[in-house]
N, C-alpha and C positions, 0 to 999 in steps of 0.2 A: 586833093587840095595841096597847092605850093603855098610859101610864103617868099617873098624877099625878104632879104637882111641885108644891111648894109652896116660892115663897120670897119671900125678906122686901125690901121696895125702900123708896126713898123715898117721900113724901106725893105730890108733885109727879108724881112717875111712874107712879103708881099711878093718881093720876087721868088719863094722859093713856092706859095702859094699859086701861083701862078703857071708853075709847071703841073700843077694838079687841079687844074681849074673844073676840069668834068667829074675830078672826082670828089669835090669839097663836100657833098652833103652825106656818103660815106665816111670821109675823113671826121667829120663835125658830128655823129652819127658812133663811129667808134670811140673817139675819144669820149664824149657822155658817157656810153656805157661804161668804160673803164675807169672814171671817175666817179663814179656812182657804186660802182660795184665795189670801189676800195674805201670811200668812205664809212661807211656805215663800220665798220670791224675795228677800221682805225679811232673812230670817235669814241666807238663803244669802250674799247681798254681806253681811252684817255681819261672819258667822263668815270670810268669806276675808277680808277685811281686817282682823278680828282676829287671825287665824292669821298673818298675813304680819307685821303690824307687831311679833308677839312674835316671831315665830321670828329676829332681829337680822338683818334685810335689806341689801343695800347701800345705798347711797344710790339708782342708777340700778331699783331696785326700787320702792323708795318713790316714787318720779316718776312710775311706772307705774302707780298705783292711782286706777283709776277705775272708779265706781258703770256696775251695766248699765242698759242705755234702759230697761229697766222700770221700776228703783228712780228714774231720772230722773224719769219719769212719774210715779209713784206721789209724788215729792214735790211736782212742779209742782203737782199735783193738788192737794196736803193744804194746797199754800200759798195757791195761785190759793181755795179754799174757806174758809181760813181769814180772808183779809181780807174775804172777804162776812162774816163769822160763821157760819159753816155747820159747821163740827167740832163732832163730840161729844168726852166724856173720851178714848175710848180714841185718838180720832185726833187728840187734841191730844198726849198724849203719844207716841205714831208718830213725829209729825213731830218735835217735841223730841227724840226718841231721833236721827233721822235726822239733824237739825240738831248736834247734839251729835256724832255720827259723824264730817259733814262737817268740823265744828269740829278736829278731832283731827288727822282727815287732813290738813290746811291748816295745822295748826303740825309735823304730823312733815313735809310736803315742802319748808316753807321752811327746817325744820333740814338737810332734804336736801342745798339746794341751799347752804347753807352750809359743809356739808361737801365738797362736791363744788370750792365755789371756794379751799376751803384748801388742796385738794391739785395747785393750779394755781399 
């Protein structure tokens, strides 16, 4: 069973789509899986460390948060590509998400540790 799809893109895309016309449901077909396959790992450290920094941690909690070797990889990756120029939209924003993460976590563990030396 086929389906048609018709949808609307940019000019630019269109023609670059265009030269791969017999191959688009391959292309539409790889890209899914590879978008699917990095979700899940990346949500998963988002949502733990969203869940931790709401639920009012202690300090020696908050010290403890750190991304798994995958998410590690997953950003070397989007950084190391990104000063070639090689990200598209959706993985520029990945990595701003991830960057923004990091960002967060590195003002709650220096608040940590500020707390931690008050009570010293």
């Amino acid at each position: 069973m086929t389906v048609e799809i018709t949808i609307e893109v940019p000019n630019e895309l269109a023609r670059q789509v265009q030269r791969f016309r017999e191959r688009l449901p391959e292309i539409l077909d790889r890209g899914l899986r590879e978008i699917l396959a990095e979700r899940p790992s990346d949500s998963q450290d988002e949502n733990a460390i969203m869940e931790l920094l709401t639920s009012q941690p202690t300090p020696e909690q908050v010290l403890s948060i750190h991304p798994s070797s995958e998410l590690r990889a997953r950003i070397s990756e989007l950084l190391y590509r990104s000063k070639k120029g090689e990200l598209g939209q959706q993985e520029e924003a990945e990595l701003e998400r991830h960057l923004t993460l990091e960002h967060l976590a590195r003002l709650t563990k220096a608040h940590a540790h500020e707390q931690l030396a008050a009570r010293q």
